[in-house]
C-alpha positions as a Python dict, from the first residue, in 0.01 Angstrom:
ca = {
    (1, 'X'): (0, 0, 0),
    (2, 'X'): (90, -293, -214),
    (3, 'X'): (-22, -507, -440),
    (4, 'X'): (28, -892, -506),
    (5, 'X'): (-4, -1032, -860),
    (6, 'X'): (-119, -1387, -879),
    (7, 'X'): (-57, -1527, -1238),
    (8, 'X'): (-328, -1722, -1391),
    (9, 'X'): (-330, -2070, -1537),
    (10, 'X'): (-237, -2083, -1940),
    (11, 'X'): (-455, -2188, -2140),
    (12, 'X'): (-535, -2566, -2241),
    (13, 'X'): (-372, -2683, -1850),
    (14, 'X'): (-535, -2922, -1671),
    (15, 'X'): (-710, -2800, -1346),
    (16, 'X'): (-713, -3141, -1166),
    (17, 'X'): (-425, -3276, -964),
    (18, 'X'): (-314, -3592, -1086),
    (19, 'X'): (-405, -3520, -1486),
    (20, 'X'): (-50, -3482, -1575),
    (21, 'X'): (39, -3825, -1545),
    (22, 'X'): (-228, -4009, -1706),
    (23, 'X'): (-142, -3825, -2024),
    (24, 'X'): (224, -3957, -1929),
    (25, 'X'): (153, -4379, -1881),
    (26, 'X'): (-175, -4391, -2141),
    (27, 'X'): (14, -4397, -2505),
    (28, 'X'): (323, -4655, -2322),
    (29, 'X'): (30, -4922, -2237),
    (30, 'X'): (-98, -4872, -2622),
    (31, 'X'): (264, -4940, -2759),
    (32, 'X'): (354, -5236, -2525),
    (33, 'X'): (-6, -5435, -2620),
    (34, 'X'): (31, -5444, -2965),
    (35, 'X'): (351, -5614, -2907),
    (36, 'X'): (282, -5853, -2662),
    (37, 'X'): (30, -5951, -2896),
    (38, 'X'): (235, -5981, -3217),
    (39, 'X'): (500, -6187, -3013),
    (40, 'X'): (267, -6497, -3023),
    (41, 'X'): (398, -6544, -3413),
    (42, 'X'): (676, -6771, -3428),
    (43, 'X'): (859, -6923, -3729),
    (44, 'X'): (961, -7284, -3814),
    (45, 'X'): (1239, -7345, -3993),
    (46, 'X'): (1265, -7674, -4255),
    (47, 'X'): (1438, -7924, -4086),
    (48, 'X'): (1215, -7820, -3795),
    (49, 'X'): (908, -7930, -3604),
    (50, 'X'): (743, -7755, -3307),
    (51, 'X'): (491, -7815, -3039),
    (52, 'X'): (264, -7606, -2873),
    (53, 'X'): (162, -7622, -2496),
    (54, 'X'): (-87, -7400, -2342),
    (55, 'X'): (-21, -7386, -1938),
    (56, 'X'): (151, -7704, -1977),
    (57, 'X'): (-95, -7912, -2187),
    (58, 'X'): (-10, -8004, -2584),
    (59, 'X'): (-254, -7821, -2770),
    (60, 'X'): (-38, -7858, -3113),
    (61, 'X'): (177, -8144, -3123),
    (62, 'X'): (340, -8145, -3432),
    (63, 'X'): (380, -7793, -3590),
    (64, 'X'): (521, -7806, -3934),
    (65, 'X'): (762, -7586, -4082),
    (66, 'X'): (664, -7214, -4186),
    (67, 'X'): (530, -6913, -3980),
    (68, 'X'): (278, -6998, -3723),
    (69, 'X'): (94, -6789, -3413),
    (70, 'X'): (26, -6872, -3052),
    (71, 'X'): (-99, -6701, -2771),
    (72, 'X'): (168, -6462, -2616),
    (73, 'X'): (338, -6635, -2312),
    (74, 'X'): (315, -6736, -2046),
    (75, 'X'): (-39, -6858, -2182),
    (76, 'X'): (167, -7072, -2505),
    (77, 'X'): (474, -7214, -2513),
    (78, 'X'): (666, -7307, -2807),
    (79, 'X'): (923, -7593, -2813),
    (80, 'X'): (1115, -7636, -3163),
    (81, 'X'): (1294, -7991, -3269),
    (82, 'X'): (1493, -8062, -3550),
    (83, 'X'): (1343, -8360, -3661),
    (84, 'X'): (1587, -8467, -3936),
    (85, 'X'): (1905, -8452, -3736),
    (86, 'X'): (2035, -8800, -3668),
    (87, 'X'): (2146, -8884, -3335),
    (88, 'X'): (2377, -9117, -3214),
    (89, 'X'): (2471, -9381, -2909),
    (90, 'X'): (2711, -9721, -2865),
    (91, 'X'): (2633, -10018, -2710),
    (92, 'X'): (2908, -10149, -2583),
    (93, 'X'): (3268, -10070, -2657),
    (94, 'X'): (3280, -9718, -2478),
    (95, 'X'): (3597, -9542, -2380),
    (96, 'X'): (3743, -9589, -2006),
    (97, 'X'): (3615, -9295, -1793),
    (98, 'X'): (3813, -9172, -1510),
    (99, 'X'): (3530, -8983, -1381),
    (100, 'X'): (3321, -9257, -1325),
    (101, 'X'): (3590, -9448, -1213),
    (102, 'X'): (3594, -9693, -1536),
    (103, 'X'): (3947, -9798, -1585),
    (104, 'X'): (3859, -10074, -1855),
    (105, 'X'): (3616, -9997, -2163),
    (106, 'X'): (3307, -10072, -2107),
    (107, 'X'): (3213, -10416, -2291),
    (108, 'X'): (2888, -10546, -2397),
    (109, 'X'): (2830, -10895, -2336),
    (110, 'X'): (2588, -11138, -2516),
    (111, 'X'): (2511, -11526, -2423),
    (112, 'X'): (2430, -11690, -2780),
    (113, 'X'): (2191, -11987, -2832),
    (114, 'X'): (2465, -12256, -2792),
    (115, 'X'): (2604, -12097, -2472),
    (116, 'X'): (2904, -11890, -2619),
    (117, 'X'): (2961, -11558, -2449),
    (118, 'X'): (3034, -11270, -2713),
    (119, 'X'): (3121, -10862, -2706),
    (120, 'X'): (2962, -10716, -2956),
    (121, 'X'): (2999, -10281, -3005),
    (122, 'X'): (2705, -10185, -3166),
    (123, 'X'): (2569, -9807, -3307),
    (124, 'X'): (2224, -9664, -3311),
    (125, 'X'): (2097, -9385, -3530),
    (126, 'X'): (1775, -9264, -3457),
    (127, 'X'): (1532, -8909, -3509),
    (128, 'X'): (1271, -8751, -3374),
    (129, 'X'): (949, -8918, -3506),
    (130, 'X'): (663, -8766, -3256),
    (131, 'X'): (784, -8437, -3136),
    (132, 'X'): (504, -8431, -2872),
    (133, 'X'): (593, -8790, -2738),
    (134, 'X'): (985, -8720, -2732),
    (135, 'X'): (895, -8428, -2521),
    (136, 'X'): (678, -8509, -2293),
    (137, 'X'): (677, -8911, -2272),
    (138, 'X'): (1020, -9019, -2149),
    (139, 'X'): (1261, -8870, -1907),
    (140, 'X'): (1600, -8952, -2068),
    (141, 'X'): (1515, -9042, -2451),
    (142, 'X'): (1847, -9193, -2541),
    (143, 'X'): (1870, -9398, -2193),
    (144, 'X'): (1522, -9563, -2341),
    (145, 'X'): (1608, -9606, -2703),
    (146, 'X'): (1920, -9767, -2552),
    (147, 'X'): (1755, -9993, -2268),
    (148, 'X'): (1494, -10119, -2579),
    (149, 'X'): (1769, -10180, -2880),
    (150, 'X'): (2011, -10356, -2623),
    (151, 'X'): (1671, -10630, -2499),
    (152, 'X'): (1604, -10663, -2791),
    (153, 'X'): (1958, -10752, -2961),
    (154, 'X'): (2003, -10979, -2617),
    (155, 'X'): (1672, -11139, -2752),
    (156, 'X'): (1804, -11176, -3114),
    (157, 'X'): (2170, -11312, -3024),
    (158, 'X'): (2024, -11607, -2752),
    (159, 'X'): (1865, -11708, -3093),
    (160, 'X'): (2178, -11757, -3314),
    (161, 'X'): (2461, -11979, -3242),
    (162, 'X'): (2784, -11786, -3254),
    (163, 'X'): (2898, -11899, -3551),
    (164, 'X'): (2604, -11717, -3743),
    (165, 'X'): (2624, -11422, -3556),
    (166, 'X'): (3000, -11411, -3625),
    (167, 'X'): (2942, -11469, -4006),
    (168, 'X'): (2641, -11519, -4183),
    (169, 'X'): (2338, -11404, -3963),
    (170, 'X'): (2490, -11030, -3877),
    (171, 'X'): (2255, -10850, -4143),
    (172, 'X'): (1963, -11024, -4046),
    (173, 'X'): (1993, -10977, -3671),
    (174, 'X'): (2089, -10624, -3748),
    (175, 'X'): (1723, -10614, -3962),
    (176, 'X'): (1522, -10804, -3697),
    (177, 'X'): (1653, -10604, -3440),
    (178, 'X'): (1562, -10249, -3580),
    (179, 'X'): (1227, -10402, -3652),
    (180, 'X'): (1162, -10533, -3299),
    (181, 'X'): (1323, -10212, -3130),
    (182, 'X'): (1107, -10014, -3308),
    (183, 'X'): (812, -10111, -3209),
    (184, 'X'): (903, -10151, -2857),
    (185, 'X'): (899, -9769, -2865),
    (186, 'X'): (621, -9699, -3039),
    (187, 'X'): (462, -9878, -2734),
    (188, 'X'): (710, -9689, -2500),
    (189, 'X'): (557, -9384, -2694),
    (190, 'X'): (858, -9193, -2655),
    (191, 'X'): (843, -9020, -3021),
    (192, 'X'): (1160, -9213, -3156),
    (193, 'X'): (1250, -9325, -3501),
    (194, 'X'): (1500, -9574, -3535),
    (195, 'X'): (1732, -9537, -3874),
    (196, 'X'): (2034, -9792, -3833),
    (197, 'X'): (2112, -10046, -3559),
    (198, 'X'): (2428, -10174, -3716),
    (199, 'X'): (2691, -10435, -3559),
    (200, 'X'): (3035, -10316, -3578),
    (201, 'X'): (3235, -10548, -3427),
    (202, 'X'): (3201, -10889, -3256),
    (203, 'X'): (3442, -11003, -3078),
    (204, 'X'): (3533, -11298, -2774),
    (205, 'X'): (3579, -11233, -2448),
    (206, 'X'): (3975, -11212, -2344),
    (207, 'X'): (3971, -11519, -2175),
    (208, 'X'): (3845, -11719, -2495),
    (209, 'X'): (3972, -11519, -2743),
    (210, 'X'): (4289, -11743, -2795),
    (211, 'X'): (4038, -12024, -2860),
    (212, 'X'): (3807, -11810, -3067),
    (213, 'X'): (4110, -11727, -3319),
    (214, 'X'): (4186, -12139, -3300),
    (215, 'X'): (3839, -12196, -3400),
    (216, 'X'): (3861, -11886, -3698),
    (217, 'X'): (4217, -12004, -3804),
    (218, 'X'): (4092, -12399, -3837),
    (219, 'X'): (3738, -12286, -4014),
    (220, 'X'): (3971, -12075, -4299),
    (221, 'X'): (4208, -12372, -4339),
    (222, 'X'): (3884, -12596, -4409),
    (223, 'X'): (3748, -12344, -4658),
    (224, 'X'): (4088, -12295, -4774),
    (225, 'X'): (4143, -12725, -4828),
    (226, 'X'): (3749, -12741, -4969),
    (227, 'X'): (3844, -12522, -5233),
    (228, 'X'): (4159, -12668, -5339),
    (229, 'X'): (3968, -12998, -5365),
    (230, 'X'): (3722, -12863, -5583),
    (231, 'X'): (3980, -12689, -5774),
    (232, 'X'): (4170, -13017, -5828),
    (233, 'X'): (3850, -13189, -5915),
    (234, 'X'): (3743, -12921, -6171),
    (235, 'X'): (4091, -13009, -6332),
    (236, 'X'): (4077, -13367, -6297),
    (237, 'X'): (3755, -13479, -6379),
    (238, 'X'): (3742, -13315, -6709),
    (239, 'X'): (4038, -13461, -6837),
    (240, 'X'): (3947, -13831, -6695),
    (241, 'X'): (3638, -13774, -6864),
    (242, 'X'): (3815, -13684, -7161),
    (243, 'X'): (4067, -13989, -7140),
    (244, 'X'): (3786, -14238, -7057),
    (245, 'X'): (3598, -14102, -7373),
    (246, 'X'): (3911, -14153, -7590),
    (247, 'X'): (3931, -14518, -7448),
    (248, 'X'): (3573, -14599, -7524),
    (249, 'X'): (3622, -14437, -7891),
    (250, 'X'): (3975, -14606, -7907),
    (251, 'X'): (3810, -14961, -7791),
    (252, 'X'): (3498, -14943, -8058),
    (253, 'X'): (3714, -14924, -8335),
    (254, 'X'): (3926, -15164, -8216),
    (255, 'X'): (3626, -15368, -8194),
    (256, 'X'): (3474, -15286, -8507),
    (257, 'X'): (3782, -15388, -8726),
    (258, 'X'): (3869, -15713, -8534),
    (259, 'X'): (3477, -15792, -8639),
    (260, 'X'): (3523, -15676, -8981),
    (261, 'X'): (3854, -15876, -9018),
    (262, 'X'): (3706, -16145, -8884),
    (263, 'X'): (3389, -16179, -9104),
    (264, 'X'): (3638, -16119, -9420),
    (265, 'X'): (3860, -16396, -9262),
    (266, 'X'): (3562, -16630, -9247),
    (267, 'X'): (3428, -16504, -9554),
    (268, 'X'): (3786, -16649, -9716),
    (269, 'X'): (3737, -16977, -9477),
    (270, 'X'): (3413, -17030, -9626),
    (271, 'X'): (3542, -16956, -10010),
    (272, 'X'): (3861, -17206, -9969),
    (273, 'X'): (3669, -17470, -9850),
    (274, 'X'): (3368, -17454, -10129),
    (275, 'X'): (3683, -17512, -10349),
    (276, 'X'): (3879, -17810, -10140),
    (277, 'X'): (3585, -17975, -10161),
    (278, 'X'): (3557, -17929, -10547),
    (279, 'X'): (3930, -18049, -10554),
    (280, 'X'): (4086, -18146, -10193),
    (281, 'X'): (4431, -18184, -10414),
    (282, 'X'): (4478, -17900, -10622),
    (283, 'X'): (4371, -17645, -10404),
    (284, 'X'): (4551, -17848, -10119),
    (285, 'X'): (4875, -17771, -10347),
    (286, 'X'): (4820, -17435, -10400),
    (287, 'X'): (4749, -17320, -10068),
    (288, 'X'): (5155, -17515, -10004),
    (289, 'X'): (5269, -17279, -10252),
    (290, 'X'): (5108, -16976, -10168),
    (291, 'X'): (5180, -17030, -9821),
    (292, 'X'): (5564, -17049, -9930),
    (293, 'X'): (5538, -16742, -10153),
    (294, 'X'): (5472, -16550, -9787),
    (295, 'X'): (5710, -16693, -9599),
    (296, 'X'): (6027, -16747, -9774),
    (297, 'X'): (6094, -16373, -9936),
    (298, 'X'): (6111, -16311, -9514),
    (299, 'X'): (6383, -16566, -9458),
    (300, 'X'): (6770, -16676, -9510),
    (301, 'X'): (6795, -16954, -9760),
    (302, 'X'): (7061, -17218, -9860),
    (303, 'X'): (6980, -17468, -10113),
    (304, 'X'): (7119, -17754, -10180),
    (305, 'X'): (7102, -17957, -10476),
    (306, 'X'): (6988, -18329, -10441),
    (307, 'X'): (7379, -18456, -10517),
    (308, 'X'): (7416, -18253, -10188),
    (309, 'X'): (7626, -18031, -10359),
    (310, 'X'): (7567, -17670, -10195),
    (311, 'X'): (7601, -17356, -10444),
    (312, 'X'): (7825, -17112, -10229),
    (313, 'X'): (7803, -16853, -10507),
    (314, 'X'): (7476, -16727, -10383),
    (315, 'X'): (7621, -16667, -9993),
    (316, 'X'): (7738, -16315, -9977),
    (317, 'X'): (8071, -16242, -9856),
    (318, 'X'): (8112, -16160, -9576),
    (319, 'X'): (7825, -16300, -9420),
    (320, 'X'): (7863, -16655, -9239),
    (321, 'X'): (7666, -16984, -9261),
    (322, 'X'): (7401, -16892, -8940),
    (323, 'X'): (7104, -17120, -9093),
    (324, 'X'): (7000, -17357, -9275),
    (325, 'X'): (6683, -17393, -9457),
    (326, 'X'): (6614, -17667, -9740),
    (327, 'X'): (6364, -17584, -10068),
    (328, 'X'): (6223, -17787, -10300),
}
């Protein structure tokens, strides 16, 4: 006869089929909640913005930097910008691309107000202003920034003549463009913010370009003969002035003594003849001899006595018999 043992169930096992598993998958759904959960918080650095979308729709858009939470995806998504990074794009003036099939460079072209075609090369900095709009507004951000700067500089250039835009007017088109682009995309609403729009080079087309430097080599000659005029005239006029004041000085005093001598001369007239009409003969006797007393120390003299006898001791030797001159 024999006997068959059947061992009994230890103590603390489950009886149920099945029980041993659920002890197995409870505690792994405990762990992976909590951190589903925590992965909703998200950080934002400084130079950062973010935006939040919830199935698609914005429900933050413009998160600022620091540590934030959203719903765990896929309910929230988080998109992160850096708003302060400048970004860049040319008009005009681009490099041939053999890809494309672009042998030449690629040239902007610009009709001015007084019908002058120009290239001009031109660089745009702009940011991200609305993080929300730059998102979700535009398809291809820089295409529209591009599109609106280049109407926009069209607009301003028909405006100027060339010769502004090639020397005067270039900061103020530059200014009036930045202002007008700008707010040609805040009504776009694509979240840009313009920084520069600045001109870098302006140049004519090759086909005029021979005339252009004509035009640029005759306007520096002009400026170049304007200013030597006006430096000879800043030399010349002060001395002329200086001359014709001398002159004038020169000519008063001239003036002033030919009056004075001539009132003393008339003062004298008026003297002598007060006296010749005292005594016509005496005074007409003196003014003989005073009259001689001037004139003959100036003068070669012979005299000769009234025998006619002439006194050749008083001719030096030497010195021959050239004139003549009686005294009495």
């Amino acid at each position: 006869m024999s006997t068959t043992l059947t061992p009994e169930p230890a103590a603390g096992a489950a009886s149920e089929p099945g029980s041993e598993g659920k002890l197995k998958h409870t505690p792994r759904v405990l762990w992976v909640l909590p951190l589903w959960v925590l992965s909703g918080v998200f950080f934002v650095q400084t130079d950062q913005q973010a935006v939040v979308t919830r199935f698609g729709a914005v429900v933050e858009p413009r998160v600022l930097p620091g540590v934030h939470y959203a719903l765990p995806w896929p309910i929230d998504s988080v998109a992160r910008l850096k708003v302060q990074q400048l970004q860049r794009l040319v008009i005009g003036g681009e490099a041939a691309d053999m890809v494309l099939g672009r042998t030449e460079p690629l040239a902007s072209q610009f009709l001015t107000g007084d019908q002058n075609i120009i290239q001009l090369r031109v660089v745009v900095q702009y940011s991200v202003g609305l993080p929300a709009d730059y998102l979700f507004r535009a398809a291809d951000v820089a295409q529209t920034t591009r599109v609106a700067v280049e109407a926009e500089l069209a607009r301003q250039i028909a405006r100027s003549e060339v010769d502004a835009v090639l020397t005067t007017q270039k900061l103020a088109i530059q200014d009036a463009v930045l202002a007008a682009s700008q707010r040609r995309l805040n009504d776009y609403r694509t979240g840009v913010k313009l920084s520069t729009v600045n001109i870098e080079s302006v140049t004519a087309p090759p086909e005029a370009a021979d005339a252009f430097r004509d035009v640029a080599s005759a306007r520096a000659d002009t400026a170049r003969i304007v200013s030597q005029a006006q430096s000879y005239a800043n030399d010349l006029l002060p001395r002329a002035r200086g001359e014709a004041k001398q002159m004038t000085e020169s000519a008063e005093a001239y003036t002033s003594s030919k009056v004075n001598e001539a009132v003393g001369d008339g003062a004298r007239f008026s003297a002598v003849a007060v006296e010749y009409a005292k005594a016509p003969e005496v005074t007409s006797e003196r003014l003989y001899i005073e009259a001689l007393e001037q004139i003959l120390p100036k003068i070669r003299k012979l005299i000769v006595d009234p025998n006619g006898n002439l006194d050749l001791s008083i001719i030096r030797k030497g010195e021959g018999l050239t004139s003549s001159q009686t005294g009495r």
